[in-house]
C-alpha positions in Angstrom: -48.7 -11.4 7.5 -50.1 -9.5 10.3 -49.5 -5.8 10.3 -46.8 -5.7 13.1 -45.7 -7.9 10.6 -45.2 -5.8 7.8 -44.2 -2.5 10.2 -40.8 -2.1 9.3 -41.2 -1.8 5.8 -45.0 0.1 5.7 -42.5 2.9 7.9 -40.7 3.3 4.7 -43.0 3.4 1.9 -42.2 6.5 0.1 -39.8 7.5 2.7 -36.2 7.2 2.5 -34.5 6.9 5.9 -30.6 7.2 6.3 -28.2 8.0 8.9 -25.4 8.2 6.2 -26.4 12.1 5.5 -27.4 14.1 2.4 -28.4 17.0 0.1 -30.2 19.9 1.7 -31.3 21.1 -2.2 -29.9 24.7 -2.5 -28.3 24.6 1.2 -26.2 22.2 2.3 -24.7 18.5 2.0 -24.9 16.8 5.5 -21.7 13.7 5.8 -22.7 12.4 9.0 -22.3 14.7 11.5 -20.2 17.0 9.5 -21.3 20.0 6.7 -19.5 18.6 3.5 -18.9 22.0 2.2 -18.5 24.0 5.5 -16.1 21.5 7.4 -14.6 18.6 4.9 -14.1 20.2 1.7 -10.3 22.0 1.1 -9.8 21.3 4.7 -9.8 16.9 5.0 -8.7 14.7 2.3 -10.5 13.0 0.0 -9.7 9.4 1.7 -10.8 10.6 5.1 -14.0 11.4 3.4 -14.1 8.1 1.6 -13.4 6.3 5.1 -16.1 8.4 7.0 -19.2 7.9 4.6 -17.9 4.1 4.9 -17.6 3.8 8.4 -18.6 7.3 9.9 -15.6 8.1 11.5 -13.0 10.4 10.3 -9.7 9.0 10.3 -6.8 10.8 11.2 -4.7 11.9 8.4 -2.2 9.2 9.2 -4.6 6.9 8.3 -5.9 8.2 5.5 -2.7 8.4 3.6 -1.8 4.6 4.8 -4.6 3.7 2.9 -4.0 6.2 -0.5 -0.7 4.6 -0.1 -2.7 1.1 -0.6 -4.1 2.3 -3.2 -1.3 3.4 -5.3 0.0 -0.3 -4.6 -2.7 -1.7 -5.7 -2.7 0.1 -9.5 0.2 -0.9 -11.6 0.2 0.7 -14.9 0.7 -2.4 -17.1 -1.9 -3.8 -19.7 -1.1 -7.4 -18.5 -2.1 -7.0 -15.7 -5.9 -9.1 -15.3 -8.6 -6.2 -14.9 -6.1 -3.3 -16.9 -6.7 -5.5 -19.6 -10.1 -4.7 -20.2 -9.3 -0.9 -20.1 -6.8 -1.3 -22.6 -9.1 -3.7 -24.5 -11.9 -0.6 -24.2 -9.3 2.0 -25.0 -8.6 0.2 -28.1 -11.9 -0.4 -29.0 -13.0 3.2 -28.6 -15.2 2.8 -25.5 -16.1 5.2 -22.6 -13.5 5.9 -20.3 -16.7 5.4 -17.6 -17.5 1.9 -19.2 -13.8 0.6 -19.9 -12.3 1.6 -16.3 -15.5 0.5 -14.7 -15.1 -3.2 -16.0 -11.5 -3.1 -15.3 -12.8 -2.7 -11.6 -15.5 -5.4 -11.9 -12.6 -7.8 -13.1 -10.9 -7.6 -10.0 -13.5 -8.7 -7.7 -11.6 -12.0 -8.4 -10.9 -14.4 -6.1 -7.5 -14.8 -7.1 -6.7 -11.5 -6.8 -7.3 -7.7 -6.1 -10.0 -6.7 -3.4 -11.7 -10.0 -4.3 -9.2 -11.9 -2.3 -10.0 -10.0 1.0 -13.5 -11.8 2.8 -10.7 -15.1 2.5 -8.0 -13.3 4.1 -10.6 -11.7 6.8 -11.8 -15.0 7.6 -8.2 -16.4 8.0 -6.6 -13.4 10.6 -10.2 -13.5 12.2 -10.1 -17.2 12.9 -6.3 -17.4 13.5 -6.5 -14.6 16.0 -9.2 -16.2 17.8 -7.0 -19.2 18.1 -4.0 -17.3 19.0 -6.0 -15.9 22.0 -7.1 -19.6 22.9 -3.7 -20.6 23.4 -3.1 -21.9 20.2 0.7 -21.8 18.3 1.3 -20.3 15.0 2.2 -23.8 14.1 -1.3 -24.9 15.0 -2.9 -22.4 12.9 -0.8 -22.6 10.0 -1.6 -26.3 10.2 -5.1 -26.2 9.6 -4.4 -25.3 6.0 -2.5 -28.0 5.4 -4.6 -30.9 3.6 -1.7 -33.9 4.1 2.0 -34.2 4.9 2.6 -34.2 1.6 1.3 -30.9 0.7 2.1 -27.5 1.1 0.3 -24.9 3.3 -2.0 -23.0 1.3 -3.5 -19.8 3.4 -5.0 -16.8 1.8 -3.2 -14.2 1.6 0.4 -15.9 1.2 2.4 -16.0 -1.3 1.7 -14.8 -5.0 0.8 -17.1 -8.8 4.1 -15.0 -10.1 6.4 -14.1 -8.0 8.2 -15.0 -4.2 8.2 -12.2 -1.9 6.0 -8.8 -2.3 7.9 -5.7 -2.9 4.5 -3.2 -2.3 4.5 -4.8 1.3 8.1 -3.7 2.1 7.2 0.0 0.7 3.6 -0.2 2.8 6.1 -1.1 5.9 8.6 2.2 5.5 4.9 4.3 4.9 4.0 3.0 8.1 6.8 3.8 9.5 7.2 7.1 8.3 3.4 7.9 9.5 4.4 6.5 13.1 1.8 3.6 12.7 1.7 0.8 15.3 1.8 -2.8 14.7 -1.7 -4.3 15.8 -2.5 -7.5 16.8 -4.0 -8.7 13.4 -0.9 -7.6 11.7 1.5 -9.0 14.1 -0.1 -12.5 13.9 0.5 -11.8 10.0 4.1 -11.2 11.0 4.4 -14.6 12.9 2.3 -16.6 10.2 4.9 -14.9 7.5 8.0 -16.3 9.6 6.7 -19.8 10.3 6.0 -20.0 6.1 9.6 -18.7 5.1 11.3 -21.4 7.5 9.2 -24.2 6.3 8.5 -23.5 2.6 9.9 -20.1 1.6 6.6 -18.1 1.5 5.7 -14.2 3.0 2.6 -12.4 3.3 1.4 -10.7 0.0 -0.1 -7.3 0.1 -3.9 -8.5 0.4 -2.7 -9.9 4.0 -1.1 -6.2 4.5 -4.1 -4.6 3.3 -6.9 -6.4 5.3 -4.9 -7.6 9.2 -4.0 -3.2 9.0 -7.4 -2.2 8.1 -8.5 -4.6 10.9 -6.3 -3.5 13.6 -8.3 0.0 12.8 -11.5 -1.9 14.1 -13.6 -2.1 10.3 -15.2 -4.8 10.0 -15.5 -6.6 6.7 -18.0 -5.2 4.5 -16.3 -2.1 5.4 -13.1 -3.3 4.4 -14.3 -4.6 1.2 -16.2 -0.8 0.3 -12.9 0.9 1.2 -11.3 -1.0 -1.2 -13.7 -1.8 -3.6 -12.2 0.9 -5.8 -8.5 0.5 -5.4 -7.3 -0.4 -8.9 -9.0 2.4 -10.6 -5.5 4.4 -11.1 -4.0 1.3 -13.2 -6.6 0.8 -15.4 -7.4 4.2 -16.4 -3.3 4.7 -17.3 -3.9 1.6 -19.5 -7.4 3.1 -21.0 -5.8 5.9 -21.6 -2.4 4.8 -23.3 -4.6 2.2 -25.8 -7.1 5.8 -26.6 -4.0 7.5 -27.9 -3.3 5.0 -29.6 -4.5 3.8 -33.4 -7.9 1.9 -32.8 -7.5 -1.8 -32.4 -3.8 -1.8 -32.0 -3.9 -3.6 -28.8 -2.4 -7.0 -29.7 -3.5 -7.0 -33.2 -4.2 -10.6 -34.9 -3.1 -12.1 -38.0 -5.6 -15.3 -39.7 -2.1 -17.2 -39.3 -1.8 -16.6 -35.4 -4.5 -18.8 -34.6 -4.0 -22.4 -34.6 -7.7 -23.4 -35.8 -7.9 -27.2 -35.1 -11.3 -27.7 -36.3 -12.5 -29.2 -39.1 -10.9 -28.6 -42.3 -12.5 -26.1 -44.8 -15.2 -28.1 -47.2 -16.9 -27.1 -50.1 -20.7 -25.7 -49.8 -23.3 -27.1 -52.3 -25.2 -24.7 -54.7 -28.1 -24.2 -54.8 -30.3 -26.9 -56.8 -27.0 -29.8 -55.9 -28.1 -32.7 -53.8 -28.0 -31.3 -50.4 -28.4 -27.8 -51.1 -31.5 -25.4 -50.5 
């Protein structure tokens, strides 16, 4: 390589470059354009912090509390529940709180569900909405998800494994409408999608579709969609960490020898030692 080449990255040897903000050791703690101490703390929430270091803009505090409102959707306190498992799982086995509820967030960055659902439900609304400014009918873009007659339309971001319908949608909508929030376009081709899929095969929009055609509709891209709620189950598994810490250890789902159906070979004698076939 030449050394025009190589310019971008000799300009940051040993030099840390960032437009995000920082510490000011013994002074101050720069967020942006804002003093962290001076003009955020006590005086913005903690979610319009978390959405300005994401996408340096402070929401209003609308906003902000749409989103906590996502986030206490998003955390169920139930151990059956895919990533509260492994907190309980760590609870009962007497892990760190930091280690237990930090793999119960890793095991929702799933593609079946939780925030590791949301780049396929981006690329859905971003596509469809494209379409829908082409001229295109709902039934036209619902129809590209639909592999034969035969089959029924599968689109991220409706319907649910477990259930019909999403109650955590219906309490998102009277949040909304108690913060005065407008439907956007993302959302409203959500709403037609939903009312094409109950006519034809009973199914609605599940809170991932919610979550990500709203967070559009407030101009974040993806990546910034998928940091903002990168987090958002934390509040479920820790209740599950913590219920299996106060419990005895091990007590989560406990195993008898007769509770497992071992289909294996059956048990067979070893040889001694010095008997043909021993050591």
């Amino acid at each position: 390589m030449s050394a025009n080449e190589t310019e971008f990255w000799d300009e940051r040897r040993g030099v840390i470059r960032t437009k995000r903000g920082g510490w000011i050791i013994g002074d101050k703690v720069r967020i942006r354009d804002y003093s962290l101490l001076d003009d955020l703390v006590g005086k913005v929430s903690y979610f319009q912090s978390l959405i300005l270091n994401i996408t340096g803009e402070l929401p209003s505090p609308e906003i902000s509390r749409w989103v906590e409102a996502l986030y206490q959707c998003l955390s169920f306190p139930d151990p059956r529940i895919w990533c509260n498992q492994i907190g309980t799982l760590g609870g009962t086995l007497r892990a760190s709180s930091v280690a237990s509820i930090t793999a119960g967030i890793l095991a929702s960055d799933s593609r079946m569900y939780g925030p590791g659902t949301i780049a396929s439900v981006y690329g859905f609304l971003h596509e469809g909405l494209e379409a829908a400014r082409c001229g295109e009918t709902t039934e036209a873009i619902v129809q590209r998800y639909q592999r034969s007659p035969r089959h029924r339309v599968a689109i991220p971001g409706f319907g649910r494994p477990i259930a019909t319908g999403d109650e955590r949608v219906v309490a998102m909508e009277r949040v909304a409408k108690e913060l005065g929030l407008e439907t956007g376009e993302y959302l409203a081709l959500a709403y037609d999608v939903e009312a094409y899929l109950q006519e034809h095969q009973g199914e609605g929009m599940n809170l991932a579709t919610y979550l990500v055609s709203g967070m559009m509709d407030q101009g974040w891209t993806l990546p910034q969609i998928q940091q903002i709620s990168s987090i958002i189950v934390t509040s479920g598994v820790a209740a599950c960490y913590g219920e299996a810490y106060e419990n005895p250890p091990e007590s989560f789902l406990p195993l008898r020898c007769d509770d497992i159906d071992y289909r294996g070979k059956a048990p067979r004698p070893v040889p001694e030692v010095g008997e043909e076939g021993g050591d």
